[in-house]
PAMIGU-700146 format. One record per residue (C-alpha): residue in three letters; x, y, z. Coordinates in Angstrom, 3 decimals, always signed. Layout:
% residues N
+------+----------+----------+----------+
| rest |       px |       py |       pz |
+------+----------+----------+----------+
|  ALA |        X |        Y |        Z |
...
+------+----------+----------+----------+
***
This chain:
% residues 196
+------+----------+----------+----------+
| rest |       px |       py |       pz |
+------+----------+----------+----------+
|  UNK | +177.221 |  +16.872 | -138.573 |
|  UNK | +174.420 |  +18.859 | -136.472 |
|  UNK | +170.865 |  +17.304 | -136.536 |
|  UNK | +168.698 |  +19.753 | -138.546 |
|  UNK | +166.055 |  +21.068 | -136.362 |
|  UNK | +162.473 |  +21.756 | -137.965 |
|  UNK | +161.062 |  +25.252 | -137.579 |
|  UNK | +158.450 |  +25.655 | -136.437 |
|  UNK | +155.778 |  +28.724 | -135.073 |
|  UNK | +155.983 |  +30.416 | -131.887 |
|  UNK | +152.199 |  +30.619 | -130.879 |
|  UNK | +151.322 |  +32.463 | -127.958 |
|  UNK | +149.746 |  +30.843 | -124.997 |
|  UNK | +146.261 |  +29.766 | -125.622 |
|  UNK | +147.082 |  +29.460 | -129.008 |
|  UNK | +145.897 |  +31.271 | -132.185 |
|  UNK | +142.934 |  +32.268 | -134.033 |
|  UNK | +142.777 |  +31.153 | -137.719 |
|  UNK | +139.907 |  +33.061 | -138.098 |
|  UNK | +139.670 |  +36.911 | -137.168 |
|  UNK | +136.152 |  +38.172 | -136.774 |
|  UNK | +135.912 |  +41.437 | -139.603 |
|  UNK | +133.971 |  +44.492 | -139.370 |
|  UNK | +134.240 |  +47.517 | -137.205 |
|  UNK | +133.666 |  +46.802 | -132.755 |
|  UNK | +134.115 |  +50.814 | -132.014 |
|  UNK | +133.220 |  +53.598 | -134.682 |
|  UNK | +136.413 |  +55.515 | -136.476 |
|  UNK | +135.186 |  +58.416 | -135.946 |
|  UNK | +135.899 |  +61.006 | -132.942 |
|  UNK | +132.409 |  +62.673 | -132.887 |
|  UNK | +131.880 |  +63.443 | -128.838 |
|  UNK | +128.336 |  +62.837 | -129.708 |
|  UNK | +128.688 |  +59.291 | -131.297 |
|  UNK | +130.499 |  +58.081 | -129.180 |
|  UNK | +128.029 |  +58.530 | -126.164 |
|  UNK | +125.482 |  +57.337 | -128.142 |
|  UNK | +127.609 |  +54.547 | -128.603 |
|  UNK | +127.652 |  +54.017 | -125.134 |
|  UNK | +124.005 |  +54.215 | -124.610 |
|  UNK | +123.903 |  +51.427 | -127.254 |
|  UNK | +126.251 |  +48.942 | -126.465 |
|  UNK | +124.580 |  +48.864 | -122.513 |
|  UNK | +120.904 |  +48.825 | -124.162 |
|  UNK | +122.432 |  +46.277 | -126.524 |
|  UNK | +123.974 |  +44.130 | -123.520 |
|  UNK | +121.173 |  +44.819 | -120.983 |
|  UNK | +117.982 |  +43.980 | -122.858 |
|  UNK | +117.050 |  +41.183 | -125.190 |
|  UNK | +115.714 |  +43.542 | -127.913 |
|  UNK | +118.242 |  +43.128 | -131.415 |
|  UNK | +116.989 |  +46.561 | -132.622 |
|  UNK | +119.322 |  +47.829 | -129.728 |
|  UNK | +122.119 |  +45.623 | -131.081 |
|  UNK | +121.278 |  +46.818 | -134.760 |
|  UNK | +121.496 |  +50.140 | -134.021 |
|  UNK | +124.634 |  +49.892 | -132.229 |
|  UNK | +126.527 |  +47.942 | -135.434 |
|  UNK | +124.786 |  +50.802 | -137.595 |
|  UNK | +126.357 |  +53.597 | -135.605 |
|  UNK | +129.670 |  +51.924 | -136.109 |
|  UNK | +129.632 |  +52.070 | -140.200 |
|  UNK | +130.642 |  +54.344 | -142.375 |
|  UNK | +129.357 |  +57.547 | -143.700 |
|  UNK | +129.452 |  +55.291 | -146.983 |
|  UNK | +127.305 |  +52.647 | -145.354 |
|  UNK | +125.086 |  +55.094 | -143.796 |
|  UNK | +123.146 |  +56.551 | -147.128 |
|  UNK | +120.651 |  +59.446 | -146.465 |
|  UNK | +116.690 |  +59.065 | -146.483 |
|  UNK | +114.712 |  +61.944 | -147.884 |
|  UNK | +111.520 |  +62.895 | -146.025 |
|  UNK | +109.614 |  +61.432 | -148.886 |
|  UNK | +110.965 |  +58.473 | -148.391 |
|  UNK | +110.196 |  +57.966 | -144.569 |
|  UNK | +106.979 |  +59.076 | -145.442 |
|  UNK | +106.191 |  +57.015 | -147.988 |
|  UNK | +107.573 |  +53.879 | -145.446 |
|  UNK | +105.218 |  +55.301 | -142.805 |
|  UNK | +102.478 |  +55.541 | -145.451 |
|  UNK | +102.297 |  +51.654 | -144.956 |
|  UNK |  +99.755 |  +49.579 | -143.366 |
|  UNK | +100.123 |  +49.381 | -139.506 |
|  UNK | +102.923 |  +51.891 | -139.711 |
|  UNK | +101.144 |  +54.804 | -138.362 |
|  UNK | +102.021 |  +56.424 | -135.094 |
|  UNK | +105.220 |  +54.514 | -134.864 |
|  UNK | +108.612 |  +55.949 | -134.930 |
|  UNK | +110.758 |  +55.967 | -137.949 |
|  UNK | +114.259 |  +55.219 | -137.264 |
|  UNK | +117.266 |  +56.164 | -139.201 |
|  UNK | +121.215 |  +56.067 | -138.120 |
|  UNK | +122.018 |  +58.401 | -141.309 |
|  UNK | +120.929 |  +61.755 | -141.980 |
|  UNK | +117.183 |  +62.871 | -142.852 |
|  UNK | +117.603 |  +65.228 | -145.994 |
|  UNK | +114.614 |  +67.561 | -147.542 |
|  UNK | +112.676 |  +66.872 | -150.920 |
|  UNK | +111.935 |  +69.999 | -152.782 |
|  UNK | +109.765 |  +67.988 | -154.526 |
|  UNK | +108.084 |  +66.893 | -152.219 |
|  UNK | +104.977 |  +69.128 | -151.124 |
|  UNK | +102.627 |  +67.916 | -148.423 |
|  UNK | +104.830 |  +66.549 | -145.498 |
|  UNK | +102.941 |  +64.831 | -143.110 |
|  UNK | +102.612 |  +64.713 | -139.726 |
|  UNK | +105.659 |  +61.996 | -138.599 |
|  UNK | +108.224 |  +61.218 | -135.578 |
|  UNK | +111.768 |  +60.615 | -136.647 |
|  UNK | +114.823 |  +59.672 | -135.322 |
|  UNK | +117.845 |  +60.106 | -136.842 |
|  UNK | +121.578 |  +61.187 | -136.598 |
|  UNK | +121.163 |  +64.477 | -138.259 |
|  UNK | +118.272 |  +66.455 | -140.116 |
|  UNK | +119.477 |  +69.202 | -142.626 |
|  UNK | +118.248 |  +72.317 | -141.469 |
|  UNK | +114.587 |  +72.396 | -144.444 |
|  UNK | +114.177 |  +68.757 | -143.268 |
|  UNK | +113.905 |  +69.743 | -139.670 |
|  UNK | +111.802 |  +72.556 | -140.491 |
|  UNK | +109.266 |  +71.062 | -142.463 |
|  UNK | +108.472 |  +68.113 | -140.157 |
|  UNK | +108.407 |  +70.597 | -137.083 |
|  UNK | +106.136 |  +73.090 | -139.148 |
|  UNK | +103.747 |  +69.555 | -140.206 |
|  UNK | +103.438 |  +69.034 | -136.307 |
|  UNK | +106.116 |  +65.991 | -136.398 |
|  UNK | +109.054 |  +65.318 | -133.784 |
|  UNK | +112.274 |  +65.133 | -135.014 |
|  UNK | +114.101 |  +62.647 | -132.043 |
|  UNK | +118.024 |  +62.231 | -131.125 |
|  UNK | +119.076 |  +58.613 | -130.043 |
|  UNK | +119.309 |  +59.590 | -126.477 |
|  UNK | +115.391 |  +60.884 | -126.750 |
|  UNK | +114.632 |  +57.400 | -128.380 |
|  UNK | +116.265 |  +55.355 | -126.008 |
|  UNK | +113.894 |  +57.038 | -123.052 |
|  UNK | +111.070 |  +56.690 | -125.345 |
|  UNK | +111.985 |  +52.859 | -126.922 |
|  UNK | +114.551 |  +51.305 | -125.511 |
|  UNK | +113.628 |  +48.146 | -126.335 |
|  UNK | +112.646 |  +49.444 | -129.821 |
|  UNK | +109.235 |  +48.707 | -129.524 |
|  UNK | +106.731 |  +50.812 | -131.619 |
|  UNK | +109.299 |  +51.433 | -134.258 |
|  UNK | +110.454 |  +51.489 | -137.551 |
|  UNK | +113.722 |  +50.907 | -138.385 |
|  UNK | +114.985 |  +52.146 | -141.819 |
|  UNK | +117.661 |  +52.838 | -144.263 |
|  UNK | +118.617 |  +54.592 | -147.227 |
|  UNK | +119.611 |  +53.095 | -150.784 |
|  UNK | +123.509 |  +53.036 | -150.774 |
|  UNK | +123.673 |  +52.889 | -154.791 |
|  UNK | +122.339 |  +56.176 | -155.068 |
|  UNK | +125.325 |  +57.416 | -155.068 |
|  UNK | +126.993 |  +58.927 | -158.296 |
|  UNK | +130.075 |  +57.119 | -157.415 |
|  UNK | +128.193 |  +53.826 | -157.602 |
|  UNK | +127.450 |  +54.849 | -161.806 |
|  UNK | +131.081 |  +53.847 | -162.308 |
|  UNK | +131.379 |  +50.459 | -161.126 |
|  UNK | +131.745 |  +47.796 | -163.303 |
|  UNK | +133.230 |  +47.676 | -166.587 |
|  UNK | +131.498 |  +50.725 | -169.408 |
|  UNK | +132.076 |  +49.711 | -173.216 |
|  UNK | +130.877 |  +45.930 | -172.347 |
|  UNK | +127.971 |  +44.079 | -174.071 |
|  UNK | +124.595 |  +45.470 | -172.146 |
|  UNK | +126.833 |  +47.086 | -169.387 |
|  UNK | +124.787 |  +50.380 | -168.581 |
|  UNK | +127.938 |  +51.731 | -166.509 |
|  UNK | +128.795 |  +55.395 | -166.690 |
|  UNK | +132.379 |  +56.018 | -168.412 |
|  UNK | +135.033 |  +58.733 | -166.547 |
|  UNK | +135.080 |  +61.098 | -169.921 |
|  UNK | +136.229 |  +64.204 | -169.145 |
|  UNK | +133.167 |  +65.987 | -171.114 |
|  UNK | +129.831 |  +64.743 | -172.769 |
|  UNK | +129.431 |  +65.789 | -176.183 |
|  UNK | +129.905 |  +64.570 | -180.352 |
|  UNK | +133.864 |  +64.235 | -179.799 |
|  UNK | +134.253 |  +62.305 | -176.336 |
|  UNK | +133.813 |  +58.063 | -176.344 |
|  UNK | +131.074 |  +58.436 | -179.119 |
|  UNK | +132.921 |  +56.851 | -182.316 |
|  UNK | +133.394 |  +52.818 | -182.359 |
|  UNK | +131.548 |  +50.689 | -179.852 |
|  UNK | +129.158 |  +53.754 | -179.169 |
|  UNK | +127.381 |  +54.258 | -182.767 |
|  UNK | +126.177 |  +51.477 | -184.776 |
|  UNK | +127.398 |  +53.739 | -188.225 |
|  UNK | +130.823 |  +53.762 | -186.588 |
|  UNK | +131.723 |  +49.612 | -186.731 |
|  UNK | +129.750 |  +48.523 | -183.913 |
|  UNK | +127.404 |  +49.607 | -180.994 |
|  UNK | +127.368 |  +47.744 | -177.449 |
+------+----------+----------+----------+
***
């Protein structure tokens, strides 16, 4: 009769990690551009003492998802602020126009993109519209900035999360139309058994 031998785990030398550090160390994307930003960021981020170099460089990592758009009138509205004037307004996203928006004023922003109006309008107001490279020359320590983001709900995506049909649940059904005939009988219409 042969002793049973216990199993056991093979661990590598040095052991092993019960605990893996999450999120994203390098950005998915292939973007030429990015990625030499990302460059720029991780030595600023490594070389000086300043987090909003280290902030910047986790921001430029995310996802489009986690990088929600600003509208002009928005930023302006930020910059509008107490001791907020003549500073730089910093977004890692993209800086889109507001139609209805009218008087854009005179502002310096940074961002990943501008749409095309969005560009035009702050250039036409007098404004500077700054790359990351420009702002690292200009800030690198981040000093005399602001740093902002957009609201990720805003998205009509983010409607449909959670459970529709629930007691005081505001959340936006999938129907495939809205009128009399789609998800408007029972549980919709208090003359039709019951309204939530």
């Amino acid at each position: 009769r042969g002793r049973a031998s216990t199993m056991g785990i093979d661990i590598k030398a040095g052991g092993r990690k019960a605990t893996k550090k999450s999120g994203r160390t390098a950005p998915v994307s292939e973007n030429l551009y990015l990625r030499l930003i990302v460059k720029l960021y991780r030595f600023l981020a490594r070389r000086t003492d300043a987090k909003f170099n280290k902030v910047v460089l986790k921001r430029l990592f995310m996802s489009k998802t986690n990088r929600p758009p600003l509208s002009i009138k928005n930023i302006s509205k930020f910059m509008a602020r107490e001791g907020n004037e003549n500073k730089i307004a910093v977004c890692v996203g993209s800086v889109t126009d507001d139609v209805r928006f009218l008087e854009v004023p005179k502002m310096t922003i940074c961002a990943l993109r501008f749409t095309a109006t969005a560009r035009a309008r702050i250039v036409k107001a007098g404004g500077e519209c700054l790359t990351f490279d420009q702002l690292a020359l200009k800030a690198p320590t981040g000093e005399g900035t602001v740093l902002l983001r957009g609201c990720k709900s805003r998205r009509e995506s983010a409607r449909h999360f959670g459970a529709p049909g629930v007691k005081h649940s505001h959340v936006k059904p999938y129907v495939r139309s809205k009128g009399r005939k789609f998800e408007k009988a029972r549980g919709r219409r208090a003359s039709r058994g019951y309204r939530n």
